[in-house]
N, C-alpha and C positions, 0 to 999 in steps of 0.2 A: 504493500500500500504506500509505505513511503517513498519506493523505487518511483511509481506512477505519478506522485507530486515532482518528486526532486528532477526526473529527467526532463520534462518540459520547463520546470521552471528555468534549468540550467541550460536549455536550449534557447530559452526568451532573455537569458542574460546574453548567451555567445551573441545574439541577433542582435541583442540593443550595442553592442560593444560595436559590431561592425557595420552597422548602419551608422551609429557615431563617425568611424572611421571613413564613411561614405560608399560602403561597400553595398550598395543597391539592389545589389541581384541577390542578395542573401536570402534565403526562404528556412523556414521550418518547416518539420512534420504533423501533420492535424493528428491530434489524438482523440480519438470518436470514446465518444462515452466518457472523456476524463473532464473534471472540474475547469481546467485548461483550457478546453477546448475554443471556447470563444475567444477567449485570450490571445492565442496561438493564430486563429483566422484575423481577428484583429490588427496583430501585429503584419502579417504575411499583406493583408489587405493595404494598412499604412505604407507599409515598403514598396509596392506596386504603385502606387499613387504619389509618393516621393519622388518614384524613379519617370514617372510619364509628366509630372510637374518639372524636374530636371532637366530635361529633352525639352518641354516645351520653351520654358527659359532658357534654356541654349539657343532653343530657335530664335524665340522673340530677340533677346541679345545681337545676336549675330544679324539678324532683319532689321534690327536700330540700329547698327554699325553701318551695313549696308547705306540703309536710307539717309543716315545723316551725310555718310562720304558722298553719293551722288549729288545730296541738297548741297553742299561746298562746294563740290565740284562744278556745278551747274552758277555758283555764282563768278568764279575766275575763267568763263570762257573766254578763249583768246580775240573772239569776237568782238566781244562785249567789250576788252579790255581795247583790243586797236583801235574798235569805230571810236570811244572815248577820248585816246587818247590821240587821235587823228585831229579828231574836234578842238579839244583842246592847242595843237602846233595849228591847225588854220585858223581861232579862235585869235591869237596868239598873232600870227603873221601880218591879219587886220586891226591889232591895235585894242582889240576888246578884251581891252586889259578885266574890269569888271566880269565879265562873263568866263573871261579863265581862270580870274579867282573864284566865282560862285560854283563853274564843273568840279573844280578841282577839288575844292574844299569835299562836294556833295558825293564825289567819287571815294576820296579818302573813307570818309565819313559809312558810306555803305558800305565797304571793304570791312569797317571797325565794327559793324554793329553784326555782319554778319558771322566774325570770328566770334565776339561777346566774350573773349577770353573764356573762351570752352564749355559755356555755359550753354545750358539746350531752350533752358526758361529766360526770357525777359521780361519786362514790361510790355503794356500794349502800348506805351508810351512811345517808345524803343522800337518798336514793330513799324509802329507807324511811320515814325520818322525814316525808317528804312526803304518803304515806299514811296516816301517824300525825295529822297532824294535818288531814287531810280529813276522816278517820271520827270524829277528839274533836271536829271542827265537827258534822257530821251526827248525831253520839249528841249531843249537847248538845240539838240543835235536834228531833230524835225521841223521845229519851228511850229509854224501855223497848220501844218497837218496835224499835231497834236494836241488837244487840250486835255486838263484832268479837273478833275473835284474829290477835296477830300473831307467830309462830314461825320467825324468818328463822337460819337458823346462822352463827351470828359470824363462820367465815372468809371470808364473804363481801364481810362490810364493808368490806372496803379493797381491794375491786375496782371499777373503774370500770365502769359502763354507761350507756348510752345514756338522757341522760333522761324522766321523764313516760312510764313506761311502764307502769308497775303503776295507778296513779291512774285513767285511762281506762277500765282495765278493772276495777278497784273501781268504779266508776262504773255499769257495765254493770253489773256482779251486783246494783247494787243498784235501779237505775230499771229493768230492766227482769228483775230475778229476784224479790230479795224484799218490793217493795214491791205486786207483783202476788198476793201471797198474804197471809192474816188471820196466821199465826203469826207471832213474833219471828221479824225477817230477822236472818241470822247469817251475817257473813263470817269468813273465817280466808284468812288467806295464808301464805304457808311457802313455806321456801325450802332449797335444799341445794346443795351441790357434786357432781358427780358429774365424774371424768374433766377434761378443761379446759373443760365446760360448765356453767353457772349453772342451777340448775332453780327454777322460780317457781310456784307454784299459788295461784290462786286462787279457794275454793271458797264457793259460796253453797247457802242452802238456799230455793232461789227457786223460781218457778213452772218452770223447767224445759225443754227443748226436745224436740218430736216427733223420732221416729227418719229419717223422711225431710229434715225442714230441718234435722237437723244434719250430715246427710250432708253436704248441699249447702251448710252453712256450712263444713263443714270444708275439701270441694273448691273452695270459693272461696279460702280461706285459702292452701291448697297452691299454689294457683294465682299466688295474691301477687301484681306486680304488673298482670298481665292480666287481674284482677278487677273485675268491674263491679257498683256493691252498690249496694244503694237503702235499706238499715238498717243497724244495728249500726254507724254511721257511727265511734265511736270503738274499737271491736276491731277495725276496718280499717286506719284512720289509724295506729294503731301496730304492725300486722302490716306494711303500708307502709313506714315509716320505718327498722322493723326490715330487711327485705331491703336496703332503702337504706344500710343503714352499714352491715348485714354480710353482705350477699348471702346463699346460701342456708346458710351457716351457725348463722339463726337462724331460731327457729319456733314458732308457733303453734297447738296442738291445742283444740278442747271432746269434754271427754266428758260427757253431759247424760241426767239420768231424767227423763221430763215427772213433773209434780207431785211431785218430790221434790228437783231441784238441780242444780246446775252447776260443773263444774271448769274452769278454764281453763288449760293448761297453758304457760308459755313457756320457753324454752329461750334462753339467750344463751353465745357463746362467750365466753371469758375470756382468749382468747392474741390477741384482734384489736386488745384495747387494752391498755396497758402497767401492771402492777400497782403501786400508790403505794405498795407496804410498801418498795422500795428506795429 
């Protein structure tokens, strides 16, 4: 009788030792009909669900690695950095002294906010200004082809989010909304509080999306990380990143007229990261 206590007990100490150890695959034997026995299942059951929580976290991990190197990667295109700095030497050669200190400053200035010294959260404050000075790059360098508006509501500003989120998709509205059309491209962003979620929109007045692809843009979005895209690679990447830090608490809508424009709506929660007004 005390064989029957003491070897299960002594097999749930070897197991707790090397689950400690991190040895995950460790199992016991079920002993049917002994006092043990749920214990024993218990135990065996914890260690299976450790080991698929592990895996999963490795994945997530390594999908937030992923997504964040692209979202960097995707702000130092060589692109993005010549036509600037092209702008800037002919800016420069006509004398528009002012205008090369305002690119320059505004170029710097988004390079700095999107390193953030390694930080993944900033303010919405921070966010914004980061957009602000992509589109004074881009109207500098378009002129009258482009206009913006920015209407974010102040108590938003000293909430943290997740960054480089709005940028990407100012990006979309404009490479692939308004420069597809002859009239001034025209973005507006806006922003509001609703409840403890952040509301962000960003609307363009761009070439627009058919009613069947934006179904299937949308069902791909919903669908988050089980998405398999072959376009719109940056309204993915940060629909991505977004499930990634806030699971399905945060989201991604378009609502789109062909030949007349595009909203994009994102939604962020506010209670997942801790407010800096305390």
């Amino acid at each position: 009788m005390v064989n029957e206590i003491e070897n299960p007990i002594n097999d749930l100490k070897k197991m707790s030792d090397a689950l400690a150890q991190n040895h995950l695959e460790y199992r016991i034997q079920n002993y049917p009909q002994n006092e043990l026995e749920k214990l024993s299942e218990s135990m065996n059951t914890m260690a299976e669900q450790l080991n698929v929580l592990m895996a999963e976290n490795a994945l997530k991990q390594y999908n937030l690695a992923q997504s964040e190197l692209r979202t960097l990667q995707s702000q130092i295109t060589p692109h993005f950095i010549y036509n600037s700095l092209d702008a800037i030497i002919s800016l420069a050669s006509l004398g528009e002294l002012d205008l090369v200190q305002k690119m320059t400053y505004a170029l710097s200035d988004f390079f700095r906010i999107s390193l953030s010294k390694g930080r993944d959260f900033i303010l919405v404050e921070k966010e914004i200004q980061h957009i602000t000075d992509y589109l004074t790059i881009l109207k500098i360098r378009y002129g009258e082809t482009l206009d913006y508006k920015i209407e974010i509501d102040s108590t938003l500003y000293h909430y943290q989010m997740l960054k480089i989120i709005l940028q990407p998709i100012v990006e979309n509205a404009i490479y692939h909304g308004t420069k597809l059309v002859r009239r001034t491209g025209m973005i507006e962003i806006s922003g509001e509080l609703i409840t403890n979620n952040m509301h962000f929109y960003v609307k363009d007045n761009g070439k627009g999306i058919e009613k069947e692809h934006l179904a299937k843009l949308n069902h791909d979005l919903a669908n988050g990380l089980s998405s398999e895209f072959n376009e719109g690679y940056g309204l993915f990447n940060v629909n991505k990143r977004l499930l990634l830090y806030y699971d399905n608490k945060a989201k991604i809508t378009l609502d789109s007229t062909y030949e007349v424009g595009t909203i994009v709506h994102i939604v962020i929660p506010t209670n997942c990261i801790e407010d800096e007004r305390h």
